[in-house]
N, CA and C of each residue as an Amber inpcrd file, in Angstrom:
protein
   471
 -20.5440000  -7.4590000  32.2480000 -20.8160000  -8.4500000  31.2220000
 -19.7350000  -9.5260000  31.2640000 -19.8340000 -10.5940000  31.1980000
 -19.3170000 -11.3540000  31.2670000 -18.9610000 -12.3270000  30.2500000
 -17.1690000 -12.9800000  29.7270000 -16.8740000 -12.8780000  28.8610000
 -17.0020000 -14.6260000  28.5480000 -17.2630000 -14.9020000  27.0230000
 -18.1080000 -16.0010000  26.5290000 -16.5960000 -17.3430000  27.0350000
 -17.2440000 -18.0910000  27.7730000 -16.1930000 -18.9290000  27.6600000
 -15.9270000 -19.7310000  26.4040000 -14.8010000 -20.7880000  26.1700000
 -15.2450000 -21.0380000  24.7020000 -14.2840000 -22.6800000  25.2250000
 -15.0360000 -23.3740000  24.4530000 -14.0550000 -25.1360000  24.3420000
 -12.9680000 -25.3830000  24.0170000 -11.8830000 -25.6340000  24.6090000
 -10.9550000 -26.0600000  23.9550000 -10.5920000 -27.0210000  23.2450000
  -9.7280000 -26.3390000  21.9850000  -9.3050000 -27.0390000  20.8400000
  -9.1490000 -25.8930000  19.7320000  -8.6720000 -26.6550000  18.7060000
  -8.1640000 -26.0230000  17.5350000  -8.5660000 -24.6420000  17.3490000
 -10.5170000 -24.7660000  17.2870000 -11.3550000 -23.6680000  16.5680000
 -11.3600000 -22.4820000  17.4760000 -11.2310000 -22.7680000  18.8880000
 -11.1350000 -21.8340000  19.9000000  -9.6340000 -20.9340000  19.5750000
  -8.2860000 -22.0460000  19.8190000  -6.9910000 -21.1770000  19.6230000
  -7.1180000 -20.3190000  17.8740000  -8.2350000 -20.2290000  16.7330000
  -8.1930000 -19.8380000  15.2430000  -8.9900000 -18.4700000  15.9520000
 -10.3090000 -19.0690000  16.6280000 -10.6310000 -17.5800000  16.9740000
 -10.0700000 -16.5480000  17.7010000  -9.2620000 -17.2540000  18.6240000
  -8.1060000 -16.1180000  19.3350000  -7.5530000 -15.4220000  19.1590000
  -6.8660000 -16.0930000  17.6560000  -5.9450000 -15.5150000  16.9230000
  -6.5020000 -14.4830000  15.9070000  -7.5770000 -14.8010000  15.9520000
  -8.5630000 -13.9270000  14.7370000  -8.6560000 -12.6060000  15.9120000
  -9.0890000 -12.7420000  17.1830000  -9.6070000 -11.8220000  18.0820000
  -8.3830000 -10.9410000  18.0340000  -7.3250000 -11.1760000  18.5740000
  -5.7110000 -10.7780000  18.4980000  -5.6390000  -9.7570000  17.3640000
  -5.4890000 -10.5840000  16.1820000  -5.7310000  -9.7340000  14.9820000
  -6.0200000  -8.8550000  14.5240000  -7.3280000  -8.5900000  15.3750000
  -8.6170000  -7.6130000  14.7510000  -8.2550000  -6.5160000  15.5380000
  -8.0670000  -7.3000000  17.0120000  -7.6240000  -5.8340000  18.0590000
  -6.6440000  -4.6770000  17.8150000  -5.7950000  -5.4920000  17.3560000
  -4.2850000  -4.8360000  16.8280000  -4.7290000  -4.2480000  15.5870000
  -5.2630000  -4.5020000  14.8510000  -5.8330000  -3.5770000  13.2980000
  -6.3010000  -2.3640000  13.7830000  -7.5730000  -2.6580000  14.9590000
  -8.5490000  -1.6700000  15.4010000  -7.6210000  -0.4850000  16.2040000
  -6.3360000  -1.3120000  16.9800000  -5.8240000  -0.1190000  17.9730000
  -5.0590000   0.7110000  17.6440000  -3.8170000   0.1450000  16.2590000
  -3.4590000   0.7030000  15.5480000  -3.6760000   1.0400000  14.1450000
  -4.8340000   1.1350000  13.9980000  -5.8630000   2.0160000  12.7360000
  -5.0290000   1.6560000  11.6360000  -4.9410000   0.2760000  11.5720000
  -4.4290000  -0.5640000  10.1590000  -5.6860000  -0.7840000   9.6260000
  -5.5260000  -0.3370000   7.9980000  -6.7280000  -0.7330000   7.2110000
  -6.1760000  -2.5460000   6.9150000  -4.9610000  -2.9230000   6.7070000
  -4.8830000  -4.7470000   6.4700000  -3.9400000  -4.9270000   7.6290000
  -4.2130000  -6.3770000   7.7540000  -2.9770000  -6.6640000   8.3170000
  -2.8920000  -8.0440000   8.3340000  -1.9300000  -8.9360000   8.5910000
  -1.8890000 -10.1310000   7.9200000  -0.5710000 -11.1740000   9.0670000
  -1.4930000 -12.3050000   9.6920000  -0.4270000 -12.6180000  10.4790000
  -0.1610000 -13.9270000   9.9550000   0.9350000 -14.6380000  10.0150000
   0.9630000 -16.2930000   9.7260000   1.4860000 -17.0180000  11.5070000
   1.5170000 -17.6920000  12.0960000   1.7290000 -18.0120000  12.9190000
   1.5690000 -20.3170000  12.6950000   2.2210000 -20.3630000  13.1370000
   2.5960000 -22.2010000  13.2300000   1.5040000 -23.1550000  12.1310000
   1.8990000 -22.3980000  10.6920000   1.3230000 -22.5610000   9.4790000
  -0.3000000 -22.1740000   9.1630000  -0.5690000 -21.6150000  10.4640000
  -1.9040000 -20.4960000  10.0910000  -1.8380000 -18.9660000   9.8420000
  -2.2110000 -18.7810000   8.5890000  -2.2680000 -17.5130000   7.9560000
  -3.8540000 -16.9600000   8.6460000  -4.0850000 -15.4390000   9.4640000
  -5.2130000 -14.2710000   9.6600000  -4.9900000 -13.2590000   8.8010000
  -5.7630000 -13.1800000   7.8770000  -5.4170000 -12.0410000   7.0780000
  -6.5710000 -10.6590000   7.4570000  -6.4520000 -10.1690000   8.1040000
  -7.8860000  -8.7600000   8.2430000  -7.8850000  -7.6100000   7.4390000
  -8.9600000  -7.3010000   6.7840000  -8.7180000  -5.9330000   6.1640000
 -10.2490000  -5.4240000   6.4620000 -10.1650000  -4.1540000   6.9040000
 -10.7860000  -3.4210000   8.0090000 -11.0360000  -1.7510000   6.2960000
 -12.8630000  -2.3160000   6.6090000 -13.1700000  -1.4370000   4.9400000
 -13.3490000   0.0320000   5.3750000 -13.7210000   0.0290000   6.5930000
 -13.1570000   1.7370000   7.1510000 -12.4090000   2.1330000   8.2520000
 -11.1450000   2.1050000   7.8060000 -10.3200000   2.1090000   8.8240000
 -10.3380000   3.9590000   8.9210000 -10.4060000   4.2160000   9.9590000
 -10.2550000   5.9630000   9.7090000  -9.2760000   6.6200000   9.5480000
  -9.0430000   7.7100000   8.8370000  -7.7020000   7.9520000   8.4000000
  -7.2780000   8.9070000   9.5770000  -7.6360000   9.4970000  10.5200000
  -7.0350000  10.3350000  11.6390000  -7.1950000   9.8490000  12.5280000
  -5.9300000   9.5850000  13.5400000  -6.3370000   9.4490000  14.4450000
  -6.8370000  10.2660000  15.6580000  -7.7490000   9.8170000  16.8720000
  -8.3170000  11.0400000  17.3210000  -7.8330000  11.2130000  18.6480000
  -7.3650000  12.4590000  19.4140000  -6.4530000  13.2580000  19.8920000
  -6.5540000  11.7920000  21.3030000  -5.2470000  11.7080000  21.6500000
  -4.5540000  11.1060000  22.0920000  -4.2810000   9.5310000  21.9460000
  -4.4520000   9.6480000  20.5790000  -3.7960000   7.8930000  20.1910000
  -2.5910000   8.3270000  19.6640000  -2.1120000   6.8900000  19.5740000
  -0.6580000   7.1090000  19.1070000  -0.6970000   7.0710000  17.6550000
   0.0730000   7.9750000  16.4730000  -0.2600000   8.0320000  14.6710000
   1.3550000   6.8570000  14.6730000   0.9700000   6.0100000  14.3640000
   2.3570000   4.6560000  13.6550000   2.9730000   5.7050000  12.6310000
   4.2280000   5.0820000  11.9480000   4.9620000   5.3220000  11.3810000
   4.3450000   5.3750000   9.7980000   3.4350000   4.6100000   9.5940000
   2.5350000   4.4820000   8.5070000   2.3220000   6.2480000   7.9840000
   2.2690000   7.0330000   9.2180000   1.8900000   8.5840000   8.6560000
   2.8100000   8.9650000   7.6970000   4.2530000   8.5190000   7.6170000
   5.4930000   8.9740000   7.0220000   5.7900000   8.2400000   5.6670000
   5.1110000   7.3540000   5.2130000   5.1920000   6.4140000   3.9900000
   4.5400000   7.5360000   2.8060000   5.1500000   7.6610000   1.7940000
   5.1400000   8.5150000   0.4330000   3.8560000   8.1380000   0.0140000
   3.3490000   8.7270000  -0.7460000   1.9600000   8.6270000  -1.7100000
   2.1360000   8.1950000  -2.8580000   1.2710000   7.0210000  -3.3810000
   1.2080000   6.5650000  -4.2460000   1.1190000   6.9330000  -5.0750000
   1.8880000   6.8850000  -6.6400000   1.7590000   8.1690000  -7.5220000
   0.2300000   7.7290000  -8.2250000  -0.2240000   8.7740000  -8.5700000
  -1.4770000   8.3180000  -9.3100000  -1.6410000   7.4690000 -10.6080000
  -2.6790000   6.6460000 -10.9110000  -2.1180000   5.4680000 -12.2290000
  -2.5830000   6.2450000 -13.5350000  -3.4330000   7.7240000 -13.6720000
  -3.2150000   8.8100000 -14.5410000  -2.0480000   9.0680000 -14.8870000
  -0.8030000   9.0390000 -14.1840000   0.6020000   9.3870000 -14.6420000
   1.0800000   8.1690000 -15.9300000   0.6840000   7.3490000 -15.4450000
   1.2130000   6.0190000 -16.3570000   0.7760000   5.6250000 -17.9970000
   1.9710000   5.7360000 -18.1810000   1.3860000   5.7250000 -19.8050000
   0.8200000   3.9630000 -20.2160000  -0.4680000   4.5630000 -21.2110000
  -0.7220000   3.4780000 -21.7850000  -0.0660000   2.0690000 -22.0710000
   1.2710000   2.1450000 -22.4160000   2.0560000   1.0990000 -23.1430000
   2.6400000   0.7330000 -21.8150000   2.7160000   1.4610000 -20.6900000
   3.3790000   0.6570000 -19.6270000   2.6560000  -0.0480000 -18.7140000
   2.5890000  -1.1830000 -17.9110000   2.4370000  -1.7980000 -16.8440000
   2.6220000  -1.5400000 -15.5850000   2.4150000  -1.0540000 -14.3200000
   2.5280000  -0.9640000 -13.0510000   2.4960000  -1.9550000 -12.5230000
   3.6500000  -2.3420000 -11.6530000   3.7910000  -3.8060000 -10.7160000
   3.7430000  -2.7300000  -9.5410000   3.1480000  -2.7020000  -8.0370000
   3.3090000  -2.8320000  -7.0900000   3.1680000  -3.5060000  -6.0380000
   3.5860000  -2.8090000  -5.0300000   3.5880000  -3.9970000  -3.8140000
   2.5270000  -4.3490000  -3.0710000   2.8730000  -5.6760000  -2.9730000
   1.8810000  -6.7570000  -2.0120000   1.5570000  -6.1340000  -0.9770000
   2.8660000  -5.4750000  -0.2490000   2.4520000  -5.3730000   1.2120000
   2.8910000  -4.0490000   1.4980000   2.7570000  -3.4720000   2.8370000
   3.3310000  -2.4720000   3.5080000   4.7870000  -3.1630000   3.9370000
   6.1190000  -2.3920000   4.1970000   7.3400000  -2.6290000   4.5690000
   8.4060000  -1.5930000   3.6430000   9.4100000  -2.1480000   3.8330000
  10.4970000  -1.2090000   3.4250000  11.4340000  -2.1280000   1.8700000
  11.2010000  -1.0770000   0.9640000  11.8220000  -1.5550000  -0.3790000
  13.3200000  -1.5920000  -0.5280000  13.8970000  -2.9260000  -1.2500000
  15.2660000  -2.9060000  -1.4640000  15.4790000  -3.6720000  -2.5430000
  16.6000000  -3.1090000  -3.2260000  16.9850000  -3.0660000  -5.0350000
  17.4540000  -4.0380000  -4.8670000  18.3480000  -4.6420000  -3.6530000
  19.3570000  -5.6810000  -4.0280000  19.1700000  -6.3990000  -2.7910000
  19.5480000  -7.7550000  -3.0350000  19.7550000  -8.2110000  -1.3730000
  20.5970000  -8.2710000  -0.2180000  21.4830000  -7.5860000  -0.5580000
  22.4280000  -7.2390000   0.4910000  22.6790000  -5.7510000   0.1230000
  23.1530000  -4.9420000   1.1870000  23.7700000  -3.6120000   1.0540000
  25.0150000  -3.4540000  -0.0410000  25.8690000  -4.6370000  -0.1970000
  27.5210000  -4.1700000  -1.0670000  26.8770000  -5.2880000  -2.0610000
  25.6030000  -5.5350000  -2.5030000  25.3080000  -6.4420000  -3.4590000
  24.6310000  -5.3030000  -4.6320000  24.9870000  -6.2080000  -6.2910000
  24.3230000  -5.3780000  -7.2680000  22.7840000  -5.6740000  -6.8390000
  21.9100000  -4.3940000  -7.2890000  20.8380000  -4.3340000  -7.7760000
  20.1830000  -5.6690000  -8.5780000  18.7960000  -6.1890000  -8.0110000
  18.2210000  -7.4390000  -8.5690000  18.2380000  -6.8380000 -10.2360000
  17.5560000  -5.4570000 -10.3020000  16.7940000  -4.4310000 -11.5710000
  17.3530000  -3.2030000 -11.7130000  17.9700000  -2.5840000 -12.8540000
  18.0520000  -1.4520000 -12.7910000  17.1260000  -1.4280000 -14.1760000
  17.1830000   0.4940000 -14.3410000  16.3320000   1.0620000 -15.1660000
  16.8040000   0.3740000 -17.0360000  15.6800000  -0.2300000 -17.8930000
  16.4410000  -0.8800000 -19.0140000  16.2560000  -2.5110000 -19.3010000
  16.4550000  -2.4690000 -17.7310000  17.0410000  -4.2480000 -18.4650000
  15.3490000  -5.2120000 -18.5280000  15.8880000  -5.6870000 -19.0720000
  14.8700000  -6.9490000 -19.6010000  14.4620000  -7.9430000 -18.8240000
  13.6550000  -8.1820000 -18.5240000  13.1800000  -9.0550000 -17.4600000
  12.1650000  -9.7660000 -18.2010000  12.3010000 -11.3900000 -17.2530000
  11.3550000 -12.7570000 -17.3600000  10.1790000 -12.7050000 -16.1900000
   9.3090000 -13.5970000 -16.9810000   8.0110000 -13.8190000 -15.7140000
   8.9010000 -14.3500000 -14.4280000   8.3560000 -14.3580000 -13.1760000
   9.0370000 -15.0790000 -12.4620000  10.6410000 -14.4980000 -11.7710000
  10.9720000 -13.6460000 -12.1560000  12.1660000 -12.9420000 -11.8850000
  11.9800000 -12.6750000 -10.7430000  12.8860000 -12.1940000  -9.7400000
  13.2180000 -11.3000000  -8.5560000  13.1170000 -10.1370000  -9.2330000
  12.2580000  -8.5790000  -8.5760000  12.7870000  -7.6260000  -8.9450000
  13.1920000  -7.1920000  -7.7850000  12.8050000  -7.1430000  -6.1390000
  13.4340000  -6.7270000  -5.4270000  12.8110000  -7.5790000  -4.0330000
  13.2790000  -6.5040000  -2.9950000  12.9190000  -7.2860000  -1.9550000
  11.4620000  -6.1570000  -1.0200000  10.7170000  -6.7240000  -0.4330000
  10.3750000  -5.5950000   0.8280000  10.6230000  -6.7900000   1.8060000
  10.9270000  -6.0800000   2.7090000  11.1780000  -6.2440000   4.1080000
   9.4780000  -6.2790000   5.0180000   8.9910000  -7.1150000   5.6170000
   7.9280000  -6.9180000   6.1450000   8.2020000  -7.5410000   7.7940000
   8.2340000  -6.6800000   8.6920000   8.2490000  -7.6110000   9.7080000
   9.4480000  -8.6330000  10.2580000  10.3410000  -7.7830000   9.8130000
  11.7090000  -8.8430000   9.7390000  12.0130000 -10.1180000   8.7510000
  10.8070000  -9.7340000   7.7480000  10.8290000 -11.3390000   6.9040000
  11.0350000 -10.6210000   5.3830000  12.2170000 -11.0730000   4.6530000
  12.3530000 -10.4000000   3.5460000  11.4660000 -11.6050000   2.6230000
  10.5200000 -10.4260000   1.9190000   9.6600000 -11.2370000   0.7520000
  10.2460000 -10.5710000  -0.2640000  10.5840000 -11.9270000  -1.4350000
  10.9300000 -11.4090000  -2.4240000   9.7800000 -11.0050000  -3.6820000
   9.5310000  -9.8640000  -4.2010000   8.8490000  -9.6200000  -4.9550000
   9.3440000 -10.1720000  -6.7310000   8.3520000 -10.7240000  -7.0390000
   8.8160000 -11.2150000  -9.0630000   8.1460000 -10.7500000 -10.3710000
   8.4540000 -11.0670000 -10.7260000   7.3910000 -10.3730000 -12.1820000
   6.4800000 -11.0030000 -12.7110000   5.3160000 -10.5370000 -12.8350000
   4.1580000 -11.1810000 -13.4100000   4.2650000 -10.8840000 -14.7860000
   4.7240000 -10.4260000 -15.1700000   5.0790000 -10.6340000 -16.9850000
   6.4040000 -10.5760000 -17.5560000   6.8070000 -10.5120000 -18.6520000
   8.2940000 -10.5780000 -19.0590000   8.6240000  -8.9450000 -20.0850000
   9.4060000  -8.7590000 -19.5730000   9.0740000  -6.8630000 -20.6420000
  10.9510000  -6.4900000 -20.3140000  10.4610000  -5.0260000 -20.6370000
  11.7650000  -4.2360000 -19.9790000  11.4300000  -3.0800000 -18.4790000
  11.8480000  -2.9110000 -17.8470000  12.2790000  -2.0790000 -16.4760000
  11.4480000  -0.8770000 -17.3190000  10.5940000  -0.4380000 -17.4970000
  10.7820000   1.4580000 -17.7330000  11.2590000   2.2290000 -17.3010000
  11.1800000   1.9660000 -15.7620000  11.2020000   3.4670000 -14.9760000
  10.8800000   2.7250000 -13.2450000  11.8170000   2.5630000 -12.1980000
  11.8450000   1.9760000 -11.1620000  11.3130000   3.3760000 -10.2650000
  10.6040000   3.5560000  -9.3830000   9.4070000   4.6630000  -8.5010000
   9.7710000   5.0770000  -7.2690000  10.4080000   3.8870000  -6.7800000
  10.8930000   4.2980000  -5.3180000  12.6600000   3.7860000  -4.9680000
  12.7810000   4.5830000  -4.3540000  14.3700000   4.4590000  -3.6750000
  14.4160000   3.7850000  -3.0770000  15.9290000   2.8320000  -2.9600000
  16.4420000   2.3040000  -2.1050000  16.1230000   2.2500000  -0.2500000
  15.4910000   1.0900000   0.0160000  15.3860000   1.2130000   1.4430000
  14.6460000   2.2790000   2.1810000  13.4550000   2.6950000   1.0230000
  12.2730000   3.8350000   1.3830000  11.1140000   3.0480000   2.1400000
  10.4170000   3.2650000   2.9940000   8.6920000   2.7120000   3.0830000
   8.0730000   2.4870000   1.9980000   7.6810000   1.4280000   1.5480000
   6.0560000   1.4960000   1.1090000   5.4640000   1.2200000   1.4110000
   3.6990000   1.7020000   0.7800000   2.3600000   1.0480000   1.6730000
   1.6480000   0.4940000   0.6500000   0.7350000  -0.7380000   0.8310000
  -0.2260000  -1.9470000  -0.0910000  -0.3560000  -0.5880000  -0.9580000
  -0.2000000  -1.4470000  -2.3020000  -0.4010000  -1.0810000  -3.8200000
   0.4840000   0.2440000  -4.2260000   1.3750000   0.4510000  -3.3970000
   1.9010000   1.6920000  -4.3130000   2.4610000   0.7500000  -5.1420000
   3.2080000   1.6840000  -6.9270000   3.4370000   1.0700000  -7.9250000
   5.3460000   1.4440000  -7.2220000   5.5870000   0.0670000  -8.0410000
   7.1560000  -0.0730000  -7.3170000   8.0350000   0.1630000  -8.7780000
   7.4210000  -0.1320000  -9.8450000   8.0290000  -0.3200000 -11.6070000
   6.8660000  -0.1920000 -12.4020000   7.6210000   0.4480000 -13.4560000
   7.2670000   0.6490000 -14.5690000   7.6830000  -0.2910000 -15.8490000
   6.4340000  -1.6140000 -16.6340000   7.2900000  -2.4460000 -17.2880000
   6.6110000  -2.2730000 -18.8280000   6.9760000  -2.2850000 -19.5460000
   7.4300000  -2.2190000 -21.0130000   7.1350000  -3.7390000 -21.4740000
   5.8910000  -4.3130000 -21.5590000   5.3170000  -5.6110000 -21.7330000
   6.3620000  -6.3230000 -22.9350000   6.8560000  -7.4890000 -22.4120000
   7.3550000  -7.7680000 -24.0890000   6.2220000  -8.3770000 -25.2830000
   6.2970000  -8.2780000 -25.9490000   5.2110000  -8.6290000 -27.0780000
   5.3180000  -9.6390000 -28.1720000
């Protein structure tokens, strides 16, 4: 079979990148994945990605990321913020730096509460409402994966 040639220009190098994309989701059994490249954002999310892989693929590091606690645990009066993305969580932005949040303090919309690391690109995560800290979920410089809850917030009212 023989493979579709295609015209060059713009729409050809978007589908490439889309093709690229999809391959890499499919080979490494990512349910999202999300590239930006020379101010074009591919975002893919793949609605059955299978959860095993089957005997002789390679299982990513993704196997070793903690479980999301269930949102049954969470009390009524609190809020769950989690994360945007898959990557690795950090309290502060440097190693000998204080903590953006500890457990308590009071926080504004718009705040830093921490960082994940995605890909070598630190995104800073902020607050979508203004409250207090309840109860922070994951440790210092742990994995997380899309939507685990990262805080517990105490809405201000």
């Amino acid at each position: 079979m023989a493979k579709k040639k295609r015209a060059p220009g713009p729409a050809s190098d978007t589908e490439s990148i889309v093709e690229q994309v999809v391959e890499l989701a499919v080979r490494h059994n990512l349910a999202e994945l999300e590239v930006e490249e020379s101010g074009r954002r591919v975002r893919v999310v793949r609605a059955h990605a299978r959860a095993g892989a089957a005997p002789g693929e390679r299982v990513e590091a993704a196997a070793q990321l903690p479980a999301a606690k269930p949102a049954e645990d969470v009390p009524s009066n609190l809020v769950t913020i989690e994360t945007p993305m898959v990557g690795t969580f950090y309290r502060a932005p440097s190693p000998d730096a204080s903590p953006f949040v500890n457990e308590g303090d009071i926080i504004k919309e718009g705040q830093v509460l921490c960082i994940i690391e995605a890909m070598k690109l630190m995104n800073e995560i902020e607050a979508k409402l203004a409250g207090r800290i309840a109860k922070i979920l994951v440790e210092n410089a742990q994995p997380v994966e899309y939507g685990q809850p990262l805080f517990l917030v105490e809405p201000r009212r």
